[in-house]
GUDOPA-730231 format. One record per residue (C-alpha): x, y, z; chain. Coordinates in Angstrom, 2 decimals. Example, Ala and Ser with C-alpha at 12.3 -4.5 7.8 and 13.67 -1.06 7.14 Angstrom:
REM GUDOPA-730231
{X = 12.30; Y = -4.50; Z = 7.80; mol = A}
{X = 13.67; Y = -1.06; Z = 7.14; mol = A}
***
This chain:
REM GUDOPA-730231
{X = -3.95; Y = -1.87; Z = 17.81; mol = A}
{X = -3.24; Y = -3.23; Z = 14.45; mol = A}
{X = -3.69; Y = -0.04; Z = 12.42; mol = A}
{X = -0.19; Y = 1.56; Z = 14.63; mol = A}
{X = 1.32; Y = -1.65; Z = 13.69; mol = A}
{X = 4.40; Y = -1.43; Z = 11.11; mol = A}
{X = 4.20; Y = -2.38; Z = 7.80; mol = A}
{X = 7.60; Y = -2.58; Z = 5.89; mol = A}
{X = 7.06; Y = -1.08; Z = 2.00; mol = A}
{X = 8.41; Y = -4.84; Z = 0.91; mol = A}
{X = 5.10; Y = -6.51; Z = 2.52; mol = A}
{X = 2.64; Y = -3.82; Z = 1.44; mol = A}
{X = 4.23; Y = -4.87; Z = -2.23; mol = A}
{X = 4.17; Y = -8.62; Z = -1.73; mol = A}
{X = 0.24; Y = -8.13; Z = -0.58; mol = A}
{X = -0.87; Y = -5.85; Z = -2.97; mol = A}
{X = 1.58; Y = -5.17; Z = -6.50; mol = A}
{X = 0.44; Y = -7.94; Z = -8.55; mol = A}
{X = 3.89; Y = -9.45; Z = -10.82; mol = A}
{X = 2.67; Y = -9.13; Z = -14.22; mol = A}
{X = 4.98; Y = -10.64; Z = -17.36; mol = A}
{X = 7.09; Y = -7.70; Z = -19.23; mol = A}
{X = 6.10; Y = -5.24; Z = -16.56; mol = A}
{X = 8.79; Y = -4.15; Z = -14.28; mol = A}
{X = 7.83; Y = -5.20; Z = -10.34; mol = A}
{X = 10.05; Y = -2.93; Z = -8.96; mol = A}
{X = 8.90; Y = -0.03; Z = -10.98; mol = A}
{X = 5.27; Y = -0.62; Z = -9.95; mol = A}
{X = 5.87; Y = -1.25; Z = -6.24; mol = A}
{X = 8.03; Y = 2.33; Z = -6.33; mol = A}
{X = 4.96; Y = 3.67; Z = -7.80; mol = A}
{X = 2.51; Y = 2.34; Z = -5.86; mol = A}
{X = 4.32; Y = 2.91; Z = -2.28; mol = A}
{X = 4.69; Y = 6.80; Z = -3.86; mol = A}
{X = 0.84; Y = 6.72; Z = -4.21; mol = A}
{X = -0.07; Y = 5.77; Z = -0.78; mol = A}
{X = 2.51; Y = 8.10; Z = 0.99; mol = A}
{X = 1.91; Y = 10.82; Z = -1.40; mol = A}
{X = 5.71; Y = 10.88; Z = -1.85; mol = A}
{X = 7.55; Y = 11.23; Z = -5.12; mol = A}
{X = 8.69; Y = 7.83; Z = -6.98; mol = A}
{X = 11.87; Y = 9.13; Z = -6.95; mol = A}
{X = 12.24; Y = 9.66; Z = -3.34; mol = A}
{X = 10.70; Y = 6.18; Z = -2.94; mol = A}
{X = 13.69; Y = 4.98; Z = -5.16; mol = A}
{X = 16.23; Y = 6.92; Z = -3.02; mol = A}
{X = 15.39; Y = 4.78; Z = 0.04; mol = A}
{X = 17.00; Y = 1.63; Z = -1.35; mol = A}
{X = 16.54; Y = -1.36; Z = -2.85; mol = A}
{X = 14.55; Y = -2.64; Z = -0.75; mol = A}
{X = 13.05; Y = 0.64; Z = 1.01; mol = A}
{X = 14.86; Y = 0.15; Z = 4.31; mol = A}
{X = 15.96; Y = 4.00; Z = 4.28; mol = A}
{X = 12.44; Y = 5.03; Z = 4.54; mol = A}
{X = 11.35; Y = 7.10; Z = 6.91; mol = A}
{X = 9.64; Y = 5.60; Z = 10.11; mol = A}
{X = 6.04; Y = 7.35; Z = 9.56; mol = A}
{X = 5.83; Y = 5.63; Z = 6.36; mol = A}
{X = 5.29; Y = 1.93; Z = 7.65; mol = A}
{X = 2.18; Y = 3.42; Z = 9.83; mol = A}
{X = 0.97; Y = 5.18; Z = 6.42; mol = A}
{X = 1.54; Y = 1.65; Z = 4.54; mol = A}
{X = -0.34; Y = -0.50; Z = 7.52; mol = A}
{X = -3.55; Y = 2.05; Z = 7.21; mol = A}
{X = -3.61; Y = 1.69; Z = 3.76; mol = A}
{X = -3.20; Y = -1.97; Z = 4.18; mol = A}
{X = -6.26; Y = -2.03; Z = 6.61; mol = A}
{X = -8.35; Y = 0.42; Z = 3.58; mol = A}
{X = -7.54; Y = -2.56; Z = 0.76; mol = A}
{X = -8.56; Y = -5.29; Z = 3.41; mol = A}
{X = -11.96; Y = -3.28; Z = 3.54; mol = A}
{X = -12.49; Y = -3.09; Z = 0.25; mol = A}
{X = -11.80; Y = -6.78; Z = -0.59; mol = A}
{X = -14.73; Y = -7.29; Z = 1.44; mol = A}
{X = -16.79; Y = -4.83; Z = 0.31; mol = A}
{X = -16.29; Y = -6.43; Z = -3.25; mol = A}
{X = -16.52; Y = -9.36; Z = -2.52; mol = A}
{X = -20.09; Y = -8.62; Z = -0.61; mol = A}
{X = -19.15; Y = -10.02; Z = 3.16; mol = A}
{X = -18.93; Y = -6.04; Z = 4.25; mol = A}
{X = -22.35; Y = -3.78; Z = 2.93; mol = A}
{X = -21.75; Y = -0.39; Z = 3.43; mol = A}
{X = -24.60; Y = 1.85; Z = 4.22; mol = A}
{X = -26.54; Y = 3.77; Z = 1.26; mol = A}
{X = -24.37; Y = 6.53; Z = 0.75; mol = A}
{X = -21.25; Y = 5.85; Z = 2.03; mol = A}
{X = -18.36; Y = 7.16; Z = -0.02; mol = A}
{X = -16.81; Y = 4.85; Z = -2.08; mol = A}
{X = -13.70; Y = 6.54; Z = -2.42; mol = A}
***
């Protein structure tokens, strides 16, 4: 299934940490792979520079929440209606 599939924390940045000018990429993917794993940023940091001493669970926890921003791309952009009622969050 695709959800068990890996998903290295340098591809879940490249698909979803936008590059914005005088904001610091690195900084934001840290934060945002912390966010999803519920992880510190600072253990993020600690697995590398480019995250490949992270622990194994933490590519499954990055390719769910890969799936969960696919959904809601569609759901914003209308192609997906969810029920009345559904949790949005």
């Amino acid at each position: 299934m695709l959800r068990q599939l890996p998903l290295e924390p340098m591809e879940y940045c490249r698909r979803w940490v936008i590059p914005e000018p005088g904001r610091n990429y690195r900084k934001a993917c840290i934060n945002a792979i912390a966010q999803v794993t519920g992880t510190s940023p600072k253990t993020v940091k600690d697995w590398g520079t480019d995250f490949r001493m992270r622990p194994k669970y933490v590519t499954r926890i990055l390719r769910q929440a890969d799936l969960i921003n696919q959904f809601r791309q569609l759901v914003a952009k209308g192609i997906v209606t969810l029920p009345p009622g559904f949790p949005q969050e």
